[in-house]
C-alpha positions in Angstrom: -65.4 31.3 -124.2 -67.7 30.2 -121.7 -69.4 27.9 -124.5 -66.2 26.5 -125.4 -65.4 25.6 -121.9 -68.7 23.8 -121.2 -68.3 21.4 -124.4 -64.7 21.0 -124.5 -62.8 17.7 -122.3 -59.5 19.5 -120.4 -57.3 16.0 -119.9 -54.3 16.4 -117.8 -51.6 14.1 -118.3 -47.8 13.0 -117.2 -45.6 10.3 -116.8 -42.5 9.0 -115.2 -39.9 6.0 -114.9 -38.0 5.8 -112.1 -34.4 4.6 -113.6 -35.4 4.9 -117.0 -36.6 1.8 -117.4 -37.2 1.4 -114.0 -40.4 1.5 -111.8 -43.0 3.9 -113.1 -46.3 5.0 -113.8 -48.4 8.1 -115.2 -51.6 10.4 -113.9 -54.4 11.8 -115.5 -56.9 13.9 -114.4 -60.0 14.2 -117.0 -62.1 17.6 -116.6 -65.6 18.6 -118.3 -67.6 21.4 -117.0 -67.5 20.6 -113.2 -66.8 16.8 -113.8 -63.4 15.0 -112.7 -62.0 11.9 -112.9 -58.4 11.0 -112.1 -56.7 7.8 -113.3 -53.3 6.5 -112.5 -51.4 3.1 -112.4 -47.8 2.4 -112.0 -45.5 -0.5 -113.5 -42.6 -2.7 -112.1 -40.5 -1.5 -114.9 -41.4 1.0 -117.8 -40.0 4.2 -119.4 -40.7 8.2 -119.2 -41.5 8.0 -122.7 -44.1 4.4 -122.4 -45.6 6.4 -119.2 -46.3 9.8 -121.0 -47.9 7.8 -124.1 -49.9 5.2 -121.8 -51.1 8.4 -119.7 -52.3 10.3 -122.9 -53.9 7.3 -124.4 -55.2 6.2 -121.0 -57.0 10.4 -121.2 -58.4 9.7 -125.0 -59.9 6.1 -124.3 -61.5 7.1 -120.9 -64.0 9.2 -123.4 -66.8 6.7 -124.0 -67.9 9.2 -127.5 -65.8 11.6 -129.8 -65.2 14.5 -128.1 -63.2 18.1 -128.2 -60.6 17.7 -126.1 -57.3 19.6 -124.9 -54.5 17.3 -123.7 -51.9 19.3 -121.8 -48.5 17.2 -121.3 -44.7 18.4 -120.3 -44.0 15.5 -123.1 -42.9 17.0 -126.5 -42.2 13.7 -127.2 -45.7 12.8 -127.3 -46.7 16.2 -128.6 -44.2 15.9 -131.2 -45.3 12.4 -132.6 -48.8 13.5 -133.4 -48.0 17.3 -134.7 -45.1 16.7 -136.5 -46.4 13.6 -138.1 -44.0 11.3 -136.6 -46.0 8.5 -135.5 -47.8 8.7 -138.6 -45.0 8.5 -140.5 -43.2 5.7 -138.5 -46.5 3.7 -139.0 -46.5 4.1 -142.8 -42.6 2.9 -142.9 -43.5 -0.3 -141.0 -42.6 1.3 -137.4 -39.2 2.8 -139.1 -38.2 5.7 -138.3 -34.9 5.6 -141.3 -33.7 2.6 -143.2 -31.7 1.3 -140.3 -33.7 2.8 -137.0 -36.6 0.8 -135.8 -39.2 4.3 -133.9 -39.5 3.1 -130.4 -42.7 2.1 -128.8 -45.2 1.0 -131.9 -47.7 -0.2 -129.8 -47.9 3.0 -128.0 -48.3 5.0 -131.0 -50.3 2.4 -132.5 -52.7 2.9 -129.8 -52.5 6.6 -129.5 -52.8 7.1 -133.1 -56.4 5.6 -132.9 -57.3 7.6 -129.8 -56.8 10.8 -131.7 -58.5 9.7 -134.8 -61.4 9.1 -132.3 -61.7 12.9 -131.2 -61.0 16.3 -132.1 -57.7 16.5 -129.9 -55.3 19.8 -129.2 -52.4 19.2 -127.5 -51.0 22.1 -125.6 -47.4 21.5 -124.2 -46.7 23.1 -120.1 -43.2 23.0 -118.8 -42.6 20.0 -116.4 -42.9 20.6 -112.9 -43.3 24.6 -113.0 -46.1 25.0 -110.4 -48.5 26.0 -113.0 -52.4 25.0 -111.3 -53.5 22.8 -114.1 -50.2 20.7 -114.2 -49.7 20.5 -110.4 -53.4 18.7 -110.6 -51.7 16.1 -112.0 -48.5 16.1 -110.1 -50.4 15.9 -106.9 -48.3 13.4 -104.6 -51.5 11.5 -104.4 -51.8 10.6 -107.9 -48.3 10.5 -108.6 -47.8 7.7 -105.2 -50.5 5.7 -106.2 -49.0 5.2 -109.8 -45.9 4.8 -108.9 -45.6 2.4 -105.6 -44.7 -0.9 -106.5 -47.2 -2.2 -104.5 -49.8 -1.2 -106.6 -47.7 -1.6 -109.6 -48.6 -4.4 -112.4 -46.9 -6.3 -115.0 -43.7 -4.6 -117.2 -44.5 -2.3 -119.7 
């Protein structure tokens, strides 16, 4: 186990809109071995679901080479689009998810569909907000304020 740990990347990740679409912004925190790095950045007016995919890619693309990594989120939605083949699917209908429903957010899974073919990546799914160590990492007000204050926010996304 202790091998494992010491060659695998633990990514962190969660998201949040604020009105949905409203203000919003997402947090990562990136851990390998003893190593950290936290990202964050918020937007004048987003979604949950363009926050949870921006924070996950944001996690993937931070990795300079291909790497083992374990991405916990509280979004099935994200989960969902890579396990179940969703994205996948949408991409090879032209970004459809039926004959009359366009799939929301084709750039996001566009760009997160690359960042997994670029690693070996696990998702593991944790219950919003529960408390749980790892998740609270990324929860911590810190992260979460400095995504999410307008101040600091950028462009619509």
């Amino acid at each position: 186990m202790l091998k494992d740990m010491d060659t695998t990347v633990y990514a962190f990740s969660d998201g949040s809109a604020i009105g949905n679409p409203g203000p919003g912004g997402y947090g990562v925190v990136l851990r390998y071995g003893e190593n950290v790095k936290e990202f964050s950045q918020g937007y004048v007016r987003t979604t949950n679901n363009r926050m949870e995919l921006l924070g996950a890619i944001t996690a993937l693309d931070a990795l300079k080479s291909r790497q083992r990594v374990v991405l916990t989120t509280d979004s099935q939605y994200v989960i969902n689009g890579i396990e179940k083949g969703w994205a996948a699917r949408w991409q090879a209908n032209g970004w459809m998810r039926n004959k009359k429903e366009r799939a929301l957010n084709p750039d996001m899974w566009e760009r997160l569909l690359k960042a997994c073919n670029r690693h070996d990546v696990r998702f593991e799914w944790i219950r919003g907000h529960t408390g749980i160590q790892r998740m609270s990492v990324v929860m911590n007000w810190r992260i979460v304020l400095r995504g999410v204050e307008i101040r600091y926010s950028t462009k619509d996304l």
